[in-house]
C-alpha positions as CSV (number, residue, x, y, z in Angstrom):
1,X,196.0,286.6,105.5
2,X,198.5,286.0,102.6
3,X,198.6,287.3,99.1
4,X,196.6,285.4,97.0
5,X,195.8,285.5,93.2
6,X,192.0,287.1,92.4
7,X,190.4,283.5,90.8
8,X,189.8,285.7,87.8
9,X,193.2,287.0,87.1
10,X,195.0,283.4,87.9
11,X,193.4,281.8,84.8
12,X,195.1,284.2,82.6
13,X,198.7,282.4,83.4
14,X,197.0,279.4,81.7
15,X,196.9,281.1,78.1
16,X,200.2,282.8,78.7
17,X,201.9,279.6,80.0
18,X,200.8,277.8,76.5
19,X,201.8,281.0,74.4
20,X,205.3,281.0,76.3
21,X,205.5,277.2,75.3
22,X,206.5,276.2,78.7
23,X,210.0,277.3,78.4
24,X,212.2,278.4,81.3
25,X,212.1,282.8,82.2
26,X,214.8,284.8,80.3
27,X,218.4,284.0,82.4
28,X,219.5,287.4,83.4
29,X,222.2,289.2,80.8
30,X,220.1,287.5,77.8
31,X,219.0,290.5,76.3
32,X,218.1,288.7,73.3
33,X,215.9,285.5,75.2
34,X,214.4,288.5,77.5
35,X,212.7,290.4,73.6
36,X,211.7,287.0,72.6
37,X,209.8,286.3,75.7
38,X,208.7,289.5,75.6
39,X,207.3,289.7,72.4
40,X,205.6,286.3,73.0
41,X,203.8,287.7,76.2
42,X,202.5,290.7,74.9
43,X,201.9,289.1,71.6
44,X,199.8,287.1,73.1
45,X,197.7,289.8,75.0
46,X,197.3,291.7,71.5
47,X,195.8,288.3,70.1
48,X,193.2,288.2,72.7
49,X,192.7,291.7,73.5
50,X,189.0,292.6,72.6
51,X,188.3,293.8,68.7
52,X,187.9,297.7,68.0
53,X,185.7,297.8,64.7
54,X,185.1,301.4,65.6
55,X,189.2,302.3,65.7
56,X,190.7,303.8,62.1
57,X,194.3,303.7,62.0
58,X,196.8,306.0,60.2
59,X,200.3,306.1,59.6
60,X,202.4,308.9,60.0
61,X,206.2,309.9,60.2
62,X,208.4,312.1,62.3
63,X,212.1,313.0,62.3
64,X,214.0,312.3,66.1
65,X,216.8,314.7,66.8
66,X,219.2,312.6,65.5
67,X,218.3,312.2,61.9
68,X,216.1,309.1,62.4
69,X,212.9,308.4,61.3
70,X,210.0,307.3,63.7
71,X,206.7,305.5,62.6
72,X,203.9,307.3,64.4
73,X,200.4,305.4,64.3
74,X,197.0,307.4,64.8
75,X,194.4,305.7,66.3
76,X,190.6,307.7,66.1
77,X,187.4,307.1,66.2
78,X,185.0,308.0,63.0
79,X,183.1,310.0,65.9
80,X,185.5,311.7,67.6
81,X,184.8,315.4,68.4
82,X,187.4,318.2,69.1
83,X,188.9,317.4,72.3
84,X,191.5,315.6,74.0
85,X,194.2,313.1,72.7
86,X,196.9,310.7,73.8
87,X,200.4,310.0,73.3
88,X,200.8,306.3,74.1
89,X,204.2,304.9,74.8
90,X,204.3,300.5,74.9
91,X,205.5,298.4,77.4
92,X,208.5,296.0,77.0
93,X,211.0,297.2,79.3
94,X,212.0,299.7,76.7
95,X,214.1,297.2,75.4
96,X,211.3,294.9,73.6
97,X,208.3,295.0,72.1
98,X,206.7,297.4,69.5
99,X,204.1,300.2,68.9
100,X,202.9,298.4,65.7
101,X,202.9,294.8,68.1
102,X,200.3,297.5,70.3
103,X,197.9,298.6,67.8
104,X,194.8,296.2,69.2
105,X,195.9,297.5,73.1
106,X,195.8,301.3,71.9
107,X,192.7,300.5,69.6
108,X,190.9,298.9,72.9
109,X,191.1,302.1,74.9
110,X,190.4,304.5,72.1
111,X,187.3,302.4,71.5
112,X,186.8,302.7,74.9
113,X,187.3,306.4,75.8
114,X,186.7,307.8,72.9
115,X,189.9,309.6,72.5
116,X,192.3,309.3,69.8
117,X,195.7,308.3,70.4
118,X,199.0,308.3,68.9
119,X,201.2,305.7,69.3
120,X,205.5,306.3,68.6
121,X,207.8,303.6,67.5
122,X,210.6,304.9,69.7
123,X,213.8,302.7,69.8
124,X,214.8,300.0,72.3
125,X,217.4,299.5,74.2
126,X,220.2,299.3,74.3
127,X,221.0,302.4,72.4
128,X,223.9,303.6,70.2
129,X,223.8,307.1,72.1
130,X,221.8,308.0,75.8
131,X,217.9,309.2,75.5
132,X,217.4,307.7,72.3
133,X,214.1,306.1,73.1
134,X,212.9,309.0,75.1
135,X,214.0,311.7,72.3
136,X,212.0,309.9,70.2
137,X,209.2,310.0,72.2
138,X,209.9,313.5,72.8
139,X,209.4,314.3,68.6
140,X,205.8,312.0,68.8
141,X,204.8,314.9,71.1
142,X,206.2,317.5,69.5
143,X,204.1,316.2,66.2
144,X,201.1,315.8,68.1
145,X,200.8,319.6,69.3
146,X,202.3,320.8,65.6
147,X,199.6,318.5,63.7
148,X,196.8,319.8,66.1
149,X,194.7,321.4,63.9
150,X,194.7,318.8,60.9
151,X,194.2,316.1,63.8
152,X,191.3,317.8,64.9
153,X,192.5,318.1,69.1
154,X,193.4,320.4,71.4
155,X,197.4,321.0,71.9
156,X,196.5,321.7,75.5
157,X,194.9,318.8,76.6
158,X,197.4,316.3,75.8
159,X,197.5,312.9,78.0
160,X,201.0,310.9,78.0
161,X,199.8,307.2,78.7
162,X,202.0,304.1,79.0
163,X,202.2,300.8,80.4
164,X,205.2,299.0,82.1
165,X,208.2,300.1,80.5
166,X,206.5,302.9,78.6
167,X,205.1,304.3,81.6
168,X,208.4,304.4,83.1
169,X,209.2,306.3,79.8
170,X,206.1,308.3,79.3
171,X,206.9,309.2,83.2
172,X,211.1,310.2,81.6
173,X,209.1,312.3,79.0
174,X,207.2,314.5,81.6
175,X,210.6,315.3,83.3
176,X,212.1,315.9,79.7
177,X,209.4,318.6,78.8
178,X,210.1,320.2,82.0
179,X,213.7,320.3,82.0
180,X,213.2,321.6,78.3
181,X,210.0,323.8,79.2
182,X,208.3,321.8,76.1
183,X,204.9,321.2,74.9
184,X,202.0,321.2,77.4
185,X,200.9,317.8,78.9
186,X,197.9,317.7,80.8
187,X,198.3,314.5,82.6
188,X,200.2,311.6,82.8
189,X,198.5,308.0,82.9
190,X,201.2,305.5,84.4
191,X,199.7,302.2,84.3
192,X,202.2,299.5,86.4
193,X,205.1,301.6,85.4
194,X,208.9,300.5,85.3
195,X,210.3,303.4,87.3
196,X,213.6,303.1,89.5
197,X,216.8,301.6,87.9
198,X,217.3,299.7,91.3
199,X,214.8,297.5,91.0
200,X,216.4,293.8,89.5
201,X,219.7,294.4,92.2
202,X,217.9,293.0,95.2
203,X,215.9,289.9,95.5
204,X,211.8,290.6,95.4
205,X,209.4,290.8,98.0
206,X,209.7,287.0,98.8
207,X,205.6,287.6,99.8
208,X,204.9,288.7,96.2
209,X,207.9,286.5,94.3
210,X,205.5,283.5,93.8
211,X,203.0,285.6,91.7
212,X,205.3,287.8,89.5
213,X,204.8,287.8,86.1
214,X,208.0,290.0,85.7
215,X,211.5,288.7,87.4
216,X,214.4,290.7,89.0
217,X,216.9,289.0,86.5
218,X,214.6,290.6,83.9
219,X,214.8,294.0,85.3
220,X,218.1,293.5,85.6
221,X,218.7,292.7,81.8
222,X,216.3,295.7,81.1
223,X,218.0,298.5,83.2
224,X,221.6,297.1,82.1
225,X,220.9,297.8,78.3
226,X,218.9,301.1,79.5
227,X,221.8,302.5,81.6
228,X,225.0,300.3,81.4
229,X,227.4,301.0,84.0
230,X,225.6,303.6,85.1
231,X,223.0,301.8,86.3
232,X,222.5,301.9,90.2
233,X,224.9,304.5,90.6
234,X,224.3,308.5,91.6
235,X,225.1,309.2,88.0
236,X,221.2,308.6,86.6
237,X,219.3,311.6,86.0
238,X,215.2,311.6,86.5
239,X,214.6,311.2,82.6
240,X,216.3,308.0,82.2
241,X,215.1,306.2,85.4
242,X,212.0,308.8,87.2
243,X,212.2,307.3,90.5
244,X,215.4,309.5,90.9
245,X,213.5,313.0,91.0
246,X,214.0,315.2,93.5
247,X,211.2,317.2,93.3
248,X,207.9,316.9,91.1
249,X,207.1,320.5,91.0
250,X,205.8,321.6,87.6
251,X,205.3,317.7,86.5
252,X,202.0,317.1,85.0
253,X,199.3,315.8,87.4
254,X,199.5,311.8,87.1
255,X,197.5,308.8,87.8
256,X,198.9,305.4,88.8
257,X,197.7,302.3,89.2
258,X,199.5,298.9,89.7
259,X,198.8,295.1,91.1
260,X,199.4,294.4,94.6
261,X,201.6,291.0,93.2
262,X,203.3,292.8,90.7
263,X,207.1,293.6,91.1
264,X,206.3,297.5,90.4
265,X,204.3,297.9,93.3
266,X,206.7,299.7,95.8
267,X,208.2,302.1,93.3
268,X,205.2,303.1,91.8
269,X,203.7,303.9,95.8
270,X,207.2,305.4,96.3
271,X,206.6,308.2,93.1
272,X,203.1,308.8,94.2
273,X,204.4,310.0,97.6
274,X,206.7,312.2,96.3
275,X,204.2,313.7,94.4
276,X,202.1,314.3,97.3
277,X,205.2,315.5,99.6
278,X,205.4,318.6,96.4
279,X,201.5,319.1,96.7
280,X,201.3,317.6,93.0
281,X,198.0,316.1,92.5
282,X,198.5,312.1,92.1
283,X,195.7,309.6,91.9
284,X,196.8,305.7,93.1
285,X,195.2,302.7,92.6
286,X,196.5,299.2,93.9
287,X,194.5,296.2,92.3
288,X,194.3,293.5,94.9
289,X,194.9,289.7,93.5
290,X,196.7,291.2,90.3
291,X,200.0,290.1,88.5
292,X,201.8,292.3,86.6
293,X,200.1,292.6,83.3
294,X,196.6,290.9,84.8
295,X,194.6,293.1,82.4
296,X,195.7,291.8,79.2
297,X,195.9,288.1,80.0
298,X,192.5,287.9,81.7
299,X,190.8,291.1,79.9
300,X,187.1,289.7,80.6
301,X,187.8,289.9,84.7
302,X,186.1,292.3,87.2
303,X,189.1,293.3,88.0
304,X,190.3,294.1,84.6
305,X,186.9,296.2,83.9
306,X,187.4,298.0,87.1
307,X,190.5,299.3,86.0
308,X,189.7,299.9,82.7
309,X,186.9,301.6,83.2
310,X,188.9,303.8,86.3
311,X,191.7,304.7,83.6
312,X,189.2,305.5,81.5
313,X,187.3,308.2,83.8
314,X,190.4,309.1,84.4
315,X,191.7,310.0,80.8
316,X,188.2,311.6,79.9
317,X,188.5,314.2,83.1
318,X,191.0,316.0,80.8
């Protein structure tokens, strides 16, 4: 039997089809046509993501390595207990998109878990000097475990979550805190994570091509701007594209979860198994009948509750 859309999930390319106005995919190189569609798609998730009257949020401030400032935004719950938090990293190919765009996303599963969250407004791609997204997400951490105490959590039960591109980074930062023996983190939440800087240089799984919501031309104008020349070559370490580790020894235990029709599928299975080949513990999910993104443009599907509600258990283990 083919692939076919879940019924559900298929009626979300209605809303995102009128919010993208109809206009033709991002042609590959267009960085600049690839962060206006971009914003437009995940704008229009935030608009219809569910409301979180129960979410406070406050703004904070931290200083990356290099002198620059980075907006830090803390999500809570009037009710949270001592306990847990997460650092939560936003999609966009880490060249688009925003942590403030976010906020209603990272509100929806603080609402949901119970556990507070802080967001970083790390920079995009492509970057004046290498890492610059990633060091930034590397001083949201570092605030998180030094601000412990006044935030009310414990520094050693610290969860690095992100979606799409900022899973691919959250997934960088875990290799980053290892290389540099850093702050704890208890577990990693990769939800359809942008992982290996090959994807976008071959044509996609013409089974799953009909269905993507994602394109190789866009991956290729995302991992271009990431990497530059480098990209595709043997000169890419593990903390700028993670599906070049050789090992995932002392990485955090992670759970991963992506749509059988999205264009992430194979490198997210390909991580999990060598996470398993080290004897790391790695939990995989594979949502059948889902595009990438399927949970924000059709957030009222079974499907969509599954998941949510698997992150979820998965997040409140810690």
């Amino acid at each position: 039997m083919p692939f076919a859309l879940d019924p559900e999930i298929a009626s979300g390319l209605e809303g995102l089809a009128s919010a993208l106005s109809g206009g033709p995919p991002p042609a590959k190189g267009d960085i600049a046509a690839l962060r206006q569609f971009s914003d437009l798609f995940i704008g229009h998730i935030s608009s219809i993501a569910l409301p979180s009257p129960d979410v406070t949020i406050e703004t904070f401030e931290a200083i990356s390595e290099d002198s620059h400032p980075v907006p830090l935004y803390w999500h809570a719950k009037a009710s949270s207990s001592p306990g847990s938090a997460m650092l939560y990293l936003h999609g966009g190919g880490m060249v688009a998109s925003s942590a403030l765009m976010y906020q209603p996303i990272v509100s929806g599963l603080v609402s949901r878990t119970g556990v507070p969250a802080l967001s970083v407004e790390f920079r995009n791609a492509p970057y004046s000097a290498p890492l610059q997204g990633l060091h930034d997400a590397y001083v949201g951490l570092t605030y998180l475990v030094s601000h412990a105490a006044e935030l009310n959590i414990d520094p050693q039960r610290i969860i690095v979550i992100g979606d799409s591109g900022g899973g691919g980074l959250a997934a960088c930062l875990t290799h980053l805190v290892r290389e540099r023996q850093g702050p704890k983190i208890a577990k990693q939440i990769l939800i359809y994570p942008m992982l290996d800087d090959h994807t976008g240089l071959s044509p996609v799984d013409p089974q799953v091509a009909p269905f993507i919501t994602v394109d190789a031309d866009s991956m290729w104008t995302c991992w271009n701007a990431i990497l530059g020349s480098r990209r595709g070559t043997e000169n890419v370490k593990s903390t700028e594209a993670p599906a070049r580790m050789t090992s995932a020894a002392d990485l955090p235990p992670m759970y991963l979860d992506v749509g059988d029709l999205d264009i992430f599928r194979g490198e997210g299975l390909e991580y999990v198994k060598k996470f398993w080949a080290d004897g790391v513990p790695a939990e995989f999910h594979v949502w059948p009948g889902c595009y990438h993104g399927f949970d924000g443009l059709a957030p009222k599907a079974k499907v969509t509750e599954t998941a949510w509600n698997t992150r979820a258990r998965a997040i409140q283990e810690v």
